[in-house]
N, C-alpha and C positions, 0 to 999 in steps of 0.2 A: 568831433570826438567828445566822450562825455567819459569821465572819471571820477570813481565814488569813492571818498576816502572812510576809512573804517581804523579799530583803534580800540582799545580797551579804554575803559572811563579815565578821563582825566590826564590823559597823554597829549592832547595840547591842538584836538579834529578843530574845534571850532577856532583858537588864535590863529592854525595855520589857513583855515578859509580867508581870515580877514585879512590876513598877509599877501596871500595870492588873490583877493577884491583889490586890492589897491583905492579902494573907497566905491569901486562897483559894486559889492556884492549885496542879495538880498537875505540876511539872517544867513542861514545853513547849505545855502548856493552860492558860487561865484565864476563868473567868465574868467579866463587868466587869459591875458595877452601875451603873447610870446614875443619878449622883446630880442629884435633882430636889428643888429648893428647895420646892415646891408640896407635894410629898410625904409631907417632913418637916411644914413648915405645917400640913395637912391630918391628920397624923397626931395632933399634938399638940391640936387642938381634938377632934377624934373621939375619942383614948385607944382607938384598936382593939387587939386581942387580938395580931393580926400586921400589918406594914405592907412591904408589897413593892414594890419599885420595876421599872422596865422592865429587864430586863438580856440578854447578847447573850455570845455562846463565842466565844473567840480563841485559833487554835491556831499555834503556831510551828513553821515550815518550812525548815530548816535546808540552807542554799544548799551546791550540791557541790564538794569540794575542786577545785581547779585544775587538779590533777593528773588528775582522773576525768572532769573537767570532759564530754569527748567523750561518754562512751558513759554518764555517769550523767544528765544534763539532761533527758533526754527524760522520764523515769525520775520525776525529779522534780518536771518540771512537769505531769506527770500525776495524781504524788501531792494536790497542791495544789489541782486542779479539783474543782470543786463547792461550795466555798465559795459565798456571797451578795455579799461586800465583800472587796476585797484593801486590806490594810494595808501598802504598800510604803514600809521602811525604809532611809533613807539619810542616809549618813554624813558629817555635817558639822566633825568635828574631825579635830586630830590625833594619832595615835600612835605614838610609839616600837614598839610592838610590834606595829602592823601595816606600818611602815616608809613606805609611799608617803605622800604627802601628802593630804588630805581633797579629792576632786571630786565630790560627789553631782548636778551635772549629769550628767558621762562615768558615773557608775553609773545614774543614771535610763535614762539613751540605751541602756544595755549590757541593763539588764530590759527595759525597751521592744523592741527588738529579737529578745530570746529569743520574747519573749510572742508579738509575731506570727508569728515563724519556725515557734515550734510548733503556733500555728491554722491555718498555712497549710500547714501537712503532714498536719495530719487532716482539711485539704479536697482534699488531691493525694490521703488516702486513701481518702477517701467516693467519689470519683470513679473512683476502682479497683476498689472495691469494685461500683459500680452498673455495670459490665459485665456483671456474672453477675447481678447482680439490679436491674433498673432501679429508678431513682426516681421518683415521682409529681412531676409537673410543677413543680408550688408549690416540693417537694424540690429539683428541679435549678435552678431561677431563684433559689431561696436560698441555693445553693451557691455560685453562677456569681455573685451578688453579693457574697459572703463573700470569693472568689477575688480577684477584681475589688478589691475595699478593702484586703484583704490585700498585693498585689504593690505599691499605693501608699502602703505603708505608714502605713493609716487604721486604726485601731482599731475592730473592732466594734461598739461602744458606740455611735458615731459614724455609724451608718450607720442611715436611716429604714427601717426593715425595716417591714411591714403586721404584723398581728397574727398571722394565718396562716403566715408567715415566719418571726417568730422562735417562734412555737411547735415550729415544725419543727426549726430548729436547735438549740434548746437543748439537743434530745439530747444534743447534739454535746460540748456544756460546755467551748466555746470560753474561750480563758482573756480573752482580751479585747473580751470582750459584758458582763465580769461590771465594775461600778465599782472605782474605786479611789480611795482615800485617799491621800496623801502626808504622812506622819511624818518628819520633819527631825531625828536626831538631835544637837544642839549640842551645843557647849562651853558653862560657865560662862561669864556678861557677853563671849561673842562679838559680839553687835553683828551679829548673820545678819539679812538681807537677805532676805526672802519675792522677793523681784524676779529675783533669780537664778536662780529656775527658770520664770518666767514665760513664756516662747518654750517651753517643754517640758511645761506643766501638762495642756492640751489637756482645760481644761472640769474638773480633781483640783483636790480646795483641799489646800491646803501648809497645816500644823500643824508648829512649830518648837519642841523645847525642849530643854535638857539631861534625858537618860532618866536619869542618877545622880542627879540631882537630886530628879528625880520620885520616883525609889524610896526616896529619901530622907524624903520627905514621904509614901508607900503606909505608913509602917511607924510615921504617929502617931495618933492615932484623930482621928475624924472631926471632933471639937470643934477639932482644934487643925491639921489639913490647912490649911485655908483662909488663915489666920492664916502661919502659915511656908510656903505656896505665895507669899504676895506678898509676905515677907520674901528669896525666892530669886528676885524677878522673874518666877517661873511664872504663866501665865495661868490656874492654878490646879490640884487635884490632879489628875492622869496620867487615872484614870477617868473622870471629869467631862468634862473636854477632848477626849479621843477621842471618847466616848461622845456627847457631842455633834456633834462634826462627821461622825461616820458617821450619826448620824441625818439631818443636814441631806442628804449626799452619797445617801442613799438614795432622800430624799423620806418621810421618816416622821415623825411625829405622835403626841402621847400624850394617849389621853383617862383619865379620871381618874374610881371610884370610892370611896364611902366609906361607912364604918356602923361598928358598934360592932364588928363581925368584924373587919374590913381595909378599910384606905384601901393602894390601889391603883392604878397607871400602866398604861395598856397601848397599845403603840406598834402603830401601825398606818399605813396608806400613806395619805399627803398625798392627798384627795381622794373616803376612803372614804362612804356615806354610812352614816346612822345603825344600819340593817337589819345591813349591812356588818358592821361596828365589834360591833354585838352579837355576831357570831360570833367572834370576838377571844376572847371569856370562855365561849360553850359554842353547841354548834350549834343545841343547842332553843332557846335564847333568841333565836336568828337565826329560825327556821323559826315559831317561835309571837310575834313580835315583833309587840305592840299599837301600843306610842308609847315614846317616850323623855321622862322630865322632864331637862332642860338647863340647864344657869344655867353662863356663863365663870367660870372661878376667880377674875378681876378683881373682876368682880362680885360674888363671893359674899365676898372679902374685904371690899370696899368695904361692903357691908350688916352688917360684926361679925362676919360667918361664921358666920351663923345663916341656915338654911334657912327657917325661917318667915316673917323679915324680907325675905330673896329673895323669897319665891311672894307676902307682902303686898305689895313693890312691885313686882309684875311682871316681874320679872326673870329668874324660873324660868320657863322656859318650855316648851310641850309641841309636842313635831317629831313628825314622821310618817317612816316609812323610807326616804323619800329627802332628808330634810336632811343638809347635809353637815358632816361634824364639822369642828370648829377646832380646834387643838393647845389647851388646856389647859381643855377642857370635861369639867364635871362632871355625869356622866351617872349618870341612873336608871332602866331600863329595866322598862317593863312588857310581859308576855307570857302565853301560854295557851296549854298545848301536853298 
């Protein structure tokens, strides 16, 4: 998964990349790891050789000066498409050295606004374009609904497109079909109010924290993150926090292997089934897929976290490839290929 965050100037794109590098990141990109308590858990009974967790790229998109504003936007928000998830940063304090007062409402309204201006200029151009070359029917009624949400200032996202529909558009890489997230960047003990953007969310969950803060807490190692994230009131470290809510906002799920190799997370779409889900880790294993053995991580805790103790009390159980995974299942897949 790859996530572009975006942001008017000086709302806080680049502190919160360094927050979520936790000292990986290169300049204006960073991998975030998604820390998983289950993981850790899992790791320290198995003792694998490597232990990898889910993780996701997030690159910073650095908004056009005021000045250029006119002729560099287009420019820009072009750069930006093709992302998975937009990370939209706004700025909830204040600064002397950005002079105006903090509104991250009037900045949310101000991105909103660009975003469809610019979807609905690459539907005024698709429509120019199919003079010289017409479009297939599906094509034009998925245009002419795109158009249609557009002028009513409806967000793509938001619009029941058929399957055949948005296949067709996605060409397009409309900027708002794609999700978004809302990052709140606060002051220290502000006292922010998730409520004040409520009339403006339109289906985004709000994430509030001070980003100094966070970056404060990215730069101690991991035994001691958690510990001075709720000494500073943070909901906890910067990575964890994100990483969680672009999972929920995507509709993703992590099912979970383990052995003396690697205990391992792998995020996959709310709803996959088992067959599915195997193809997450390699496509033979999809294509030669016999059964899966299963047991919830609840479960396998609750039994001492012994697999034997699992399958004696029937806990571990054997699915076929179309059972459908739950977030914190631990799977063992057998195949023949």
């Amino acid at each position: 998964m790859e996530a572009r965050i975006i942001g008017l100037k000086g709302c806080g794109k680049t502190t919160l990349v360094a927050a979520l590098a936790e000292g990986r990141g290169e300049g204006h990109i960073a991998t975030v790891h998604v820390g998983d308590p289950r993981v850790r858990t899992l790791s320290e009974i198995f003792q694998p050789k490597k232990t990898t967790f889910a993780e996701f790229k997030v690159q910073e998109a650095a908004w056009p000066e005021a000045s250029a504003r006119k002729g560099e936007m287009e420019r820009y928000l072009d750069s930006v498409a093709g992302g998975q998830l937009y990370l939209q940063v706004l700025r909830a304090f204040d600064s002397d050295l950005l002079g105006e007062p903090a509104h991250p409402e009037a900045d949310l309204e101000e991105l909103d606004r660009e975003f469809l201006l610019f979807d609905l200029i690459r539907v005024e151009r698709a429509f120019e374009r199919a003079k010289k070359a017409p479009l297939p029917d599906i094509g034009k009624k998925a245009l002419v609904r795109c158009q249609e949400a557009l002028e009513s200032e409806t967000p793509l996202r938001e619009v029941d497109f058929d399957a055949s529909q948005l296949s067709f558009i996605r060409g397009y890489q409309f900027l708002t079909l794609i999700p978004q997230l809302l990052l709140v960047n606060t002051q220290s003990e502000s006292g922010w109010d998730d409520g004040r953007l409520e009339p403006l969310t339109r289906g985004r969950q709000v994430v509030a924290f001070p980003f100094s803060d966070a970056l404060e807490v990215s730069r101690l190692s991991a035994e001691e993150q958690d510990e001075y994230a709720a000494a500073l009131g943070l909901p906890g470290p910067a990575a964890e926090v994100v990483a969680r809510a672009a999972f929920s906002q995507l509709g993703l799920i992590s099912f979970l292997t383990t052995g003396s190799d690697e205990v391992r997370a792998w995020p996959i779409r709310k709803g996959e089934t088992a067959r599915e889900a195997a193809g997450a880790i390699h496509s033979d294993i999809q294509r030669g897929f016999i059964r899966a053995e299963v047991v919830p991580f609840t479960d396998f805790m609750s039994h001492g976290g012994n697999m034997k103790a699992c399958r004696d009390a029937g806990v571990l159980r054997i699915e076929g490839k179309d059972y459908v995974v739950a977030d914190g299942d631990i799977i063992n897949f057998r195949f023949n290929v």
